[in-house]
NULUM-926645 format. One record per residue: residue in one letter; residue number from 1; x, y, z of N, C-alpha, C, O in turn. Coordinates in steps of 0.001 Angstrom, whole numbers, m for minus. Layout:
R code pos     n.u     n.v     n.w    ca.u    ca.v    ca.w     c.u     c.v     c.w     o.u     o.v     o.w
R    A NUM       X       Y       Z       X       Y       Z       X       Y       Z       X       Y       Z
...
***
This chain:
R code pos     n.u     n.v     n.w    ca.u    ca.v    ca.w     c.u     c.v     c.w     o.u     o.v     o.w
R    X   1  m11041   10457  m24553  m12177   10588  m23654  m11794   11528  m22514  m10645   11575  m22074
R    X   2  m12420   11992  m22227  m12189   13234  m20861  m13482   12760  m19627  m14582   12220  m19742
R    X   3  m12843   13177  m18686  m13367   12904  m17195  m13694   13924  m16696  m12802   14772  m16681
R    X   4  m14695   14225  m16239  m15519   15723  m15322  m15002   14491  m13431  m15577   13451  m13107
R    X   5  m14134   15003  m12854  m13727   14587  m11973  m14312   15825  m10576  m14370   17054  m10599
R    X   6  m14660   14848   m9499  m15478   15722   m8312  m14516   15348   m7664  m14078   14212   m7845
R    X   7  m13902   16268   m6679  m12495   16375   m5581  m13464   16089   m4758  m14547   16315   m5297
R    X   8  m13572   15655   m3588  m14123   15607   m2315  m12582   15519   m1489  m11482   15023   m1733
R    X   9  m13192   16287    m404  m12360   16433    1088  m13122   16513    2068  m14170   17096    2345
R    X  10  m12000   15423    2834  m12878   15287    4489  m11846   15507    5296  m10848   15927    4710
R    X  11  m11764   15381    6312  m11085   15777    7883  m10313   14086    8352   m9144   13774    8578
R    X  12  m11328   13455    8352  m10717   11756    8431  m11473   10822    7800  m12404   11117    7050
R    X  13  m11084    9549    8092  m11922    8699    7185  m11733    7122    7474  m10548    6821    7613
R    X  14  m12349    6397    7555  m11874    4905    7611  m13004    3810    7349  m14181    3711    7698
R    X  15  m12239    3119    6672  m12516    2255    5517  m12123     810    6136  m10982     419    5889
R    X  16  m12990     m43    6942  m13476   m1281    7697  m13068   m2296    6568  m13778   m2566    5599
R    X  17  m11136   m3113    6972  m11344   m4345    5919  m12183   m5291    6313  m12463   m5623    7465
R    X  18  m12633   m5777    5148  m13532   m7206    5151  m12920   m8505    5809  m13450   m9604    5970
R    X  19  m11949   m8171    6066  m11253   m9258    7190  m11336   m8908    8473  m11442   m9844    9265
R    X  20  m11319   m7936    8859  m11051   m7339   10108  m12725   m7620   11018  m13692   m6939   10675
R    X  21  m12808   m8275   11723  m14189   m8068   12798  m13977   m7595   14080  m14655   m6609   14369
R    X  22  m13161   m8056   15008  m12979   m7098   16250  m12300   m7149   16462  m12017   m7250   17655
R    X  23  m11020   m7119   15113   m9040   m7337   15522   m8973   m5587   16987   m9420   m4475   17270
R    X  24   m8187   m6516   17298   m7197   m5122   18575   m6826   m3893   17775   m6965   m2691   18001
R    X  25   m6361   m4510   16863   m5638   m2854   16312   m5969   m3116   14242   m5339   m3724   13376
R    X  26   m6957   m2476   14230   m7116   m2400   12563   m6646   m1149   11558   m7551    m322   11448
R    X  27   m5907    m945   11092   m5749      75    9724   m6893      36    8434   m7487    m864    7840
R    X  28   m6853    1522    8354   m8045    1864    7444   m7680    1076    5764   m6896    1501    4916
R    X  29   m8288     207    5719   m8432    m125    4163   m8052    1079    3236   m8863    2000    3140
R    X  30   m6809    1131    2513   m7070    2360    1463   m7477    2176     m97   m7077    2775   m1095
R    X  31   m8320    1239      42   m8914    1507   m1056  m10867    1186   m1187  m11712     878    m347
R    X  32  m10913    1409   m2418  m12405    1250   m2286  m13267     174   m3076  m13184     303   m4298
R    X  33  m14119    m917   m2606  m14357   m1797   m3264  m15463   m1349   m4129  m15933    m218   m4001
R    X  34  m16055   m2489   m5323  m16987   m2442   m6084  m18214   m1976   m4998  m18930    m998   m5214
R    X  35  m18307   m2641   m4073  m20059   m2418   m3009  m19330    m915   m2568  m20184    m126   m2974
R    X  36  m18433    m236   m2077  m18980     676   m1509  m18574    1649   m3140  m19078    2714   m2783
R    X  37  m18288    1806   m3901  m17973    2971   m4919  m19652    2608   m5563  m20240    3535   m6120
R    X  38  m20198    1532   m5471  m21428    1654   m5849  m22893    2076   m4861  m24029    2416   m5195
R    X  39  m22133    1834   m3310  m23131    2981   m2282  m23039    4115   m2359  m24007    4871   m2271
R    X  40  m21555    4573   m2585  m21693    6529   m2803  m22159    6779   m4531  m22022    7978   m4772
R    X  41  m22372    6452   m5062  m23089    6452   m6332  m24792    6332   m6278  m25435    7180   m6897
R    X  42  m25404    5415   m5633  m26292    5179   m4746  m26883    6372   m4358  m27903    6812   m4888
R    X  43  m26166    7016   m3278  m26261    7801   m2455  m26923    9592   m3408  m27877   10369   m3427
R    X  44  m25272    9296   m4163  m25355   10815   m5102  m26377   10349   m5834  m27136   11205   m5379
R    X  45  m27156    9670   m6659  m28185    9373   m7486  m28970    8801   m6762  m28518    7669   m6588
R    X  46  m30091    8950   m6119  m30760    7963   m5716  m31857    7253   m6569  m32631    6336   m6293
R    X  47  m31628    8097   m7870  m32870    7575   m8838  m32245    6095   m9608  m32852    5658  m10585
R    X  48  m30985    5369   m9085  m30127    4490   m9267  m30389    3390   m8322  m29929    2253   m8429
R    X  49  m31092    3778   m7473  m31704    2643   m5865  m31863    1464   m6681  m31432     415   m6203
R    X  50  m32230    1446   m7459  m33082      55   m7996  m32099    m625   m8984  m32495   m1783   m9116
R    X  51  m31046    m425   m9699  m30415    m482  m10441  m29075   m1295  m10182  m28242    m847   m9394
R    X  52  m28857   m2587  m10906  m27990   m3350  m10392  m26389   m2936  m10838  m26392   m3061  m12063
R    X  53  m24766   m2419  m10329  m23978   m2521  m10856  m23541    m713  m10695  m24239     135  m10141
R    X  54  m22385    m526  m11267  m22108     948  m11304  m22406    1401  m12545  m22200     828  m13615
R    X  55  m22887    2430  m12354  m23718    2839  m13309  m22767    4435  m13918  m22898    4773  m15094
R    X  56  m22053    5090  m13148  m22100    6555  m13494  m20638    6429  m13033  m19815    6627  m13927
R    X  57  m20245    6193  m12044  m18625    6928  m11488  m17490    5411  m12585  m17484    4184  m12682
R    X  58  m16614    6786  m13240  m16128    5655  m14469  m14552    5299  m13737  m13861    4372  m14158
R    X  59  m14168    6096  m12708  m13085    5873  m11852  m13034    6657  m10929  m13675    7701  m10804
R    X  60  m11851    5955   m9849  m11987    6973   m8550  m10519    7077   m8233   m9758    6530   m9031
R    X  61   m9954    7755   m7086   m8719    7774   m6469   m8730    7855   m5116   m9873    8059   m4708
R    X  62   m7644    7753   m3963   m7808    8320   m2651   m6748    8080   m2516   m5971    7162   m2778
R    X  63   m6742    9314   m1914   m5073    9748   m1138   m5653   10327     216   m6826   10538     527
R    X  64   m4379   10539     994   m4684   10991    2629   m3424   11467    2616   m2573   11289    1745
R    X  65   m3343   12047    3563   m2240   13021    4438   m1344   12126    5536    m262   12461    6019
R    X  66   m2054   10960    5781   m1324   10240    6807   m2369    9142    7988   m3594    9202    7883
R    X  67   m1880    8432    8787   m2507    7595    9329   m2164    7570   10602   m1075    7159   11001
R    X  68   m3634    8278   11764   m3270    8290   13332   m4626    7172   13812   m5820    6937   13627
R    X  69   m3016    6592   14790   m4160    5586   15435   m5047    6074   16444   m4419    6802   17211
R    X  70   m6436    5953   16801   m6987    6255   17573   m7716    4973   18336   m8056    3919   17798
R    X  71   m7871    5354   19786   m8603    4284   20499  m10059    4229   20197  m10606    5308   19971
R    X  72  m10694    3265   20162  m12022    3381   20076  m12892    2352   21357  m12726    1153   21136
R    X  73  m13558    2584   22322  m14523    1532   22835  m15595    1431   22628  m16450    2309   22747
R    X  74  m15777     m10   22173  m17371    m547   21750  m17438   m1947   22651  m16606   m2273   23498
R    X  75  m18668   m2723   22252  m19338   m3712   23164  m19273   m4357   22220  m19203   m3865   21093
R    X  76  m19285   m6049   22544  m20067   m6887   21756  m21396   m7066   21318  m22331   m6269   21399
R    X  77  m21379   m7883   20977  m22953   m7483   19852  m24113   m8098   20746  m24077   m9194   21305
R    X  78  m25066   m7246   20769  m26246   m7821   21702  m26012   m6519   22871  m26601   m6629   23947
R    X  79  m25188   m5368   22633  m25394   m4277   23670  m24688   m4363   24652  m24169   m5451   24906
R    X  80  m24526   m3546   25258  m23666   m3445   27039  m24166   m4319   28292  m25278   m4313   28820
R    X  81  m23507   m4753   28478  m23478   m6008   29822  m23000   m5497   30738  m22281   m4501   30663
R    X  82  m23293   m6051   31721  m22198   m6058   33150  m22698   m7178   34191  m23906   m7399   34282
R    X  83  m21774   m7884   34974  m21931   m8715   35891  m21499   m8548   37105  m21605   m7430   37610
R    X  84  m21088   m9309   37620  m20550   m9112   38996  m19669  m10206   39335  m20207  m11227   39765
R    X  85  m18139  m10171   39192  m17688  m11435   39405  m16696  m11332   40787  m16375  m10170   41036
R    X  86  m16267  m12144   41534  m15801  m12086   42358  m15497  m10522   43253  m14423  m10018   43582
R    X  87  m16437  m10202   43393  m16958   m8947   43986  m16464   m7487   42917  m16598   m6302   43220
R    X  88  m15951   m7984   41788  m15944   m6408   40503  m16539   m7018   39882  m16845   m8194   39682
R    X  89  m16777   m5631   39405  m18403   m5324   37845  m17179   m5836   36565  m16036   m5394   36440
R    X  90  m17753   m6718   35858  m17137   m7077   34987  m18006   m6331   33693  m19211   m6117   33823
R    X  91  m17277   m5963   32451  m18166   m5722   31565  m17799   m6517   29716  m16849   m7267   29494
R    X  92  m18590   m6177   28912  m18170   m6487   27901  m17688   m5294   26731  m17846   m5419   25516
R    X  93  m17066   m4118   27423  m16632   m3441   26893  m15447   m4045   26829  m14996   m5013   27441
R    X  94  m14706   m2885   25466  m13190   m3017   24874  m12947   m2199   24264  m13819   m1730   23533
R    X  95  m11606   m1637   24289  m10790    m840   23355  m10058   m1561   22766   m9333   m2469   23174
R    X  96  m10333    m947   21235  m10183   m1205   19964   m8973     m97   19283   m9243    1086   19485
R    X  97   m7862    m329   18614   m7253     759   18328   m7387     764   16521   m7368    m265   15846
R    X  98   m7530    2242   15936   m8129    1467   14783   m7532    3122   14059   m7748    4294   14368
R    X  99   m6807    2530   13109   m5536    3465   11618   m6672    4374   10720   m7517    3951    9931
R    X 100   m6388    5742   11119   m7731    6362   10567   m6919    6814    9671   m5768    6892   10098
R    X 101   m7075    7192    8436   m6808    8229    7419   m7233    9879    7473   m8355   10339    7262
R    X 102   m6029   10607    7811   m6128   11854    8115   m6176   12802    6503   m5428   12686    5532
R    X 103   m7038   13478    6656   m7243   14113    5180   m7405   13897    4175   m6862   14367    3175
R    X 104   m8494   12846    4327   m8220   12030    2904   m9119   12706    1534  m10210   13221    1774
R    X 105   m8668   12675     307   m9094   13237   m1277   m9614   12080   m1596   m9081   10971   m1566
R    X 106  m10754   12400   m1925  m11831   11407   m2792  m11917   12377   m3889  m12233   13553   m3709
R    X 107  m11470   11576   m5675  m11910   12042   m6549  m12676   10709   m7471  m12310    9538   m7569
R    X 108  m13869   11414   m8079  m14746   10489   m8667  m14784   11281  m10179  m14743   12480  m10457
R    X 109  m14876   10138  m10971  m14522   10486  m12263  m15991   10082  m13208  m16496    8963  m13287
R    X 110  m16459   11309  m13850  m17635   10936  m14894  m17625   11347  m16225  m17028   12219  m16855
R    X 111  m18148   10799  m16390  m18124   11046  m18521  m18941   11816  m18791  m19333   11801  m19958
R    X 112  m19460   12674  m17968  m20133   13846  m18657  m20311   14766  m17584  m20231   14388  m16415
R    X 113  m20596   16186  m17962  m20173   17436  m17064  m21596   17078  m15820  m21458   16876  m14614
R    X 114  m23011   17096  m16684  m23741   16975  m16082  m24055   15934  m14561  m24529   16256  m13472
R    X 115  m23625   14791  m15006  m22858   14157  m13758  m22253   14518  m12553  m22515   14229  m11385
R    X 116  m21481   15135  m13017  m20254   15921  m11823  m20621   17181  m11405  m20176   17672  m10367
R    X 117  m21701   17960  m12415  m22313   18812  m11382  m23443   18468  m10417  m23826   19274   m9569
R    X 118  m23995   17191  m10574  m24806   16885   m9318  m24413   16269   m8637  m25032   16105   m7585
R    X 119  m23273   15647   m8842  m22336   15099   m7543  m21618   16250   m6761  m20992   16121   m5708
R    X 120  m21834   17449   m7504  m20912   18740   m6487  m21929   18965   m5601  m21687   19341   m4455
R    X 121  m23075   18771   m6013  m24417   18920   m4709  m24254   18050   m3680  m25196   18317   m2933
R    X 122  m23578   17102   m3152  m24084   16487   m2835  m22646   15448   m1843  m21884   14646   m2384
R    X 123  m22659   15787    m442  m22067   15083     698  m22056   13933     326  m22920   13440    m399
R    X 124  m20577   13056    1000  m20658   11458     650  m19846   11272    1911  m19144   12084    2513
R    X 125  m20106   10033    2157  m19019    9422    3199  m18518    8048    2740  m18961    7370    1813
R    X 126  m17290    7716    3750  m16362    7100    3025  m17040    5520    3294  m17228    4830    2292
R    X 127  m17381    4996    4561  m18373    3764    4983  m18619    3842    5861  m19266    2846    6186
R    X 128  m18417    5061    7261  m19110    5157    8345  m19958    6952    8167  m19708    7936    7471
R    X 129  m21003    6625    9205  m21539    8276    8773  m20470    9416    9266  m20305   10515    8737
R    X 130  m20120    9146    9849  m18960   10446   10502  m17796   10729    9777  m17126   11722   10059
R    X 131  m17524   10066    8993  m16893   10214    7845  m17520   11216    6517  m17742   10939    5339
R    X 132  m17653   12251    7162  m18275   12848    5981  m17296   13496    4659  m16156   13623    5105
R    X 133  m17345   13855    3487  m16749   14367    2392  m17409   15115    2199  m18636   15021    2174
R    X 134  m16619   16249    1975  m17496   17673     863  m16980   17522    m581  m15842   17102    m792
R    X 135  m17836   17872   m1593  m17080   18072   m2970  m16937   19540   m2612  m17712   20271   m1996
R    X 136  m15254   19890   m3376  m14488   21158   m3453  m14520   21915   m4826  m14754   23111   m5001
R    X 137  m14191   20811   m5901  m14150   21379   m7459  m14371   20320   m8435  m14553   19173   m8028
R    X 138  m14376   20606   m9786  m14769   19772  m10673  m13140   19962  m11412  m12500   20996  m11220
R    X 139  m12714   19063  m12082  m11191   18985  m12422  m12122   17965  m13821  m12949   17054  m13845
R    X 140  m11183   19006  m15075  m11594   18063  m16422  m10254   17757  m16615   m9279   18478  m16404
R    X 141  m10307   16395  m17120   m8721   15838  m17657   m8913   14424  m18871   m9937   13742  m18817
R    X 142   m8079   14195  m19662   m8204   13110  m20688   m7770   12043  m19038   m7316   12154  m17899
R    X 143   m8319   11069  m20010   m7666    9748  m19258   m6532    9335  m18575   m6144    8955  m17470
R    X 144   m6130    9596  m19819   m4515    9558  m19566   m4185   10478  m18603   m3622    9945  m17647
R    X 145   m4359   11908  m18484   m3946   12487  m17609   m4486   12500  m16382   m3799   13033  m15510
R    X 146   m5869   11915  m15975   m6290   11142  m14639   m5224   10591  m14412   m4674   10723  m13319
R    X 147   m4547    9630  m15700   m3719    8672  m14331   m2239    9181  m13990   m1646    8861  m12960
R    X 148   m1819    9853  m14793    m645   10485  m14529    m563   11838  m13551     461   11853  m12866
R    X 149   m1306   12782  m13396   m1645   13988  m13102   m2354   13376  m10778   m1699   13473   m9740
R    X 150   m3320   13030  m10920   m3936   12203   m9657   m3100   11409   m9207   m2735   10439   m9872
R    X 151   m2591   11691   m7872   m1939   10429   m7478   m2844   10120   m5972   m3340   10959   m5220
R    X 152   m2853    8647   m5853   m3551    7622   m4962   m3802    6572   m5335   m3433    6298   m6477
R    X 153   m4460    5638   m4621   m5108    3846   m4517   m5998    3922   m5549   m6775    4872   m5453
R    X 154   m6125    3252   m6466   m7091    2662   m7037   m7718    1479   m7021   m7419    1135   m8164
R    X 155   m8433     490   m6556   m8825    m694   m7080   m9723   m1000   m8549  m10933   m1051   m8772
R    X 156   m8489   m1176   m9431   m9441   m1339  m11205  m10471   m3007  m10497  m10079   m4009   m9899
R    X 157  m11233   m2758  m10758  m12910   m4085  m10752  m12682   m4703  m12010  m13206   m5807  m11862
R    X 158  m12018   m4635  m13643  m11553   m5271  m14272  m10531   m5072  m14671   m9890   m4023  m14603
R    X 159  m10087   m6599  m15400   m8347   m6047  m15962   m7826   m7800  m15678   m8705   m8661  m15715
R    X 160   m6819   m8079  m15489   m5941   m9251  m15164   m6274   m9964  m13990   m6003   m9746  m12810
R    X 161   m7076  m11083  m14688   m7858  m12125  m12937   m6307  m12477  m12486   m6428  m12701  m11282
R    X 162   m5041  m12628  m12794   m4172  m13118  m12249   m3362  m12395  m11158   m2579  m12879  m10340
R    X 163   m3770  m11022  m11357   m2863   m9662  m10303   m4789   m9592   m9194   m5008   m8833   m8250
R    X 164   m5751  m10585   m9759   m6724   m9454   m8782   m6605  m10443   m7208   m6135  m11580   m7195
R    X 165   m7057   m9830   m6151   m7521  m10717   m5327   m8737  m10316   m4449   m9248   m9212   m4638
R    X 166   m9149  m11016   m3654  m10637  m10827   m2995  m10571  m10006   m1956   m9665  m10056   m1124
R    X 167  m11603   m9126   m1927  m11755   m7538   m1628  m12833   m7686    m818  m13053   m6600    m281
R    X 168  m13562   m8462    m496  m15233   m8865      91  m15682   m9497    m289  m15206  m10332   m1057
R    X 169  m17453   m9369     253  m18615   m9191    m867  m19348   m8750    m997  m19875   m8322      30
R    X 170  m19975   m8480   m2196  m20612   m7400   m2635  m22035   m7210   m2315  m22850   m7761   m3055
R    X 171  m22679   m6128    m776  m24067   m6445    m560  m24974   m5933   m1531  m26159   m5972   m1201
R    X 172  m24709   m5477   m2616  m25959   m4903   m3759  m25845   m5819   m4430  m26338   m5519   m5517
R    X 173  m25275   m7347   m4456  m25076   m8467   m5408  m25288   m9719   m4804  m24329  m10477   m4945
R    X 174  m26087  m10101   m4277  m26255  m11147   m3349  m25579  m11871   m2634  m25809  m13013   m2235
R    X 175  m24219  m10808   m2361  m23330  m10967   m1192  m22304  m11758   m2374  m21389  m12408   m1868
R    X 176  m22346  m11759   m3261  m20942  m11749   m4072  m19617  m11775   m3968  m19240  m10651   m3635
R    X 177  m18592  m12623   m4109  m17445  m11907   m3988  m16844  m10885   m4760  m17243  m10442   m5837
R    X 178  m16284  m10698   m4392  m15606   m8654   m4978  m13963   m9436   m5246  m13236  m10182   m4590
R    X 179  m13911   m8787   m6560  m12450   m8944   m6927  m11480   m7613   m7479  m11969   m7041   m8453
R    X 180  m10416   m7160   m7070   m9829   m6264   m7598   m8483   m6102   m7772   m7840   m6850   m7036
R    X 181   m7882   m5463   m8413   m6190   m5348   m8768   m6090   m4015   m8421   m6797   m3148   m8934
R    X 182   m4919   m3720   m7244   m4800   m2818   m6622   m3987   m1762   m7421   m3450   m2513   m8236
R    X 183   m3614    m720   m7675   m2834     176   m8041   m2751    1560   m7401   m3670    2252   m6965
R    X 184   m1332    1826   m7447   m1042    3145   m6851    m346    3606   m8038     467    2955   m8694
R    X 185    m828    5051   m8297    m298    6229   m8645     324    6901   m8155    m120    7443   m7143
R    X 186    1651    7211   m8609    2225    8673   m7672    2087    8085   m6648    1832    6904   m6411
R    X 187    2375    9487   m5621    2753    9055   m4346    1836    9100   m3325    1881   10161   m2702
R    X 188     830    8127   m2855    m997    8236   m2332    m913    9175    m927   m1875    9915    m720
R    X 189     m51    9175    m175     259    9951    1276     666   10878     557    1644   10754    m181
R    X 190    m220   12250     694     372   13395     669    1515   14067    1812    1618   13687    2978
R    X 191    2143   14903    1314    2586   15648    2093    1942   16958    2439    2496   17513    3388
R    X 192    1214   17418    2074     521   18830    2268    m946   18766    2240   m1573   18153    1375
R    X 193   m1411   19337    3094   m3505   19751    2914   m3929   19537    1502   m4471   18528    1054
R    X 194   m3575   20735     799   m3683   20679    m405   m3478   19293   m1722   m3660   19542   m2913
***
């Protein structure tokens, strides 16, 4: 079987674990669950909106260049506050420090050419909008050589319930839990742009 594979490249990227809600200091998830590999699928097809499950991307990979922490300040939920306590403005702001993935390669893998040329049309992001991806090229390869040839994170969605563990849940599934068995190829931190 052969794979019509879409390279995407972005600038940064970060990927919100399902554990994490307003930890101090979070690192970018490097991998990708069943709900979001089925929102950028979503996204690239939208004639798929209605359609339960992954339908088109038959595998994926991600690699990055490296991981800089950056500060971030946000509010609690319900918007920006302020009071007045013992004569200072108190607020409900906070800095957040949070492990972005610098340069990260998104490749998505389809079983037919036609596929992967309308995914070359077409911007994705990783789970926030500022996270944007461009597709760069279309890369054909057997299977086998996806996995040997690509190196990065994979989460396989089937395979051995005994290596998988819980990843979320899944909002296109009525909040589902998500199960996966992690794997790395090769070496997922690049050393070079390229």
């Amino acid at each position: 079987m052969m794979y019509y594979i879409v390279k995407y490249d972005g600038h940064f990227g970060f990927i919100k674990p399902w554990t994490a809600v307003r930890d101090g200091e979070t690192f970018s998830q490097q991998f990708l669950t069943p709900s979001i590999v089925e929102g950028i699928e979503k996204k690239i097809f939208p004639e798929l909106l209605q359609t339960k499950g992954i339908q088109k991307i038959k595998r994926h990979r991600l690699n990055y260049l490296g991981i800089d922490v950056q500060q971030e300040r946000t509010w609690s939920k319900g918007g920006f506050k302020a009071r007045m306590d013992k004569g200072k403005y108190k607020t409900n702001l906070a800095i957040i420090l949070r492990g972005i993935m610098l340069e990260p390669h998104l490749y998505l893998a389809f079983e037919n050419e036609i596929d992967a040329k309308e995914a070359m049309q077409q911007h994705i992001c990783l789970c926030r909008n500022e996270d944007v991806m461009l597709p760069s090229e279309i890369i054909i390869k057997s299977k086998s050589d996806f996995d040997k040839d690509i190196e990065g994170f994979e989460l396989l969605f089937e395979g051995d319930e005994e290596s998988m563990f819980k990843v979320g849940h899944n909002r296109f599934d009525d909040v589902a839990e998500m199960y996966g068995q992690l794997k790395v190829f090769g070496n997922p931190i690049r050393e070079s742009l390229t």
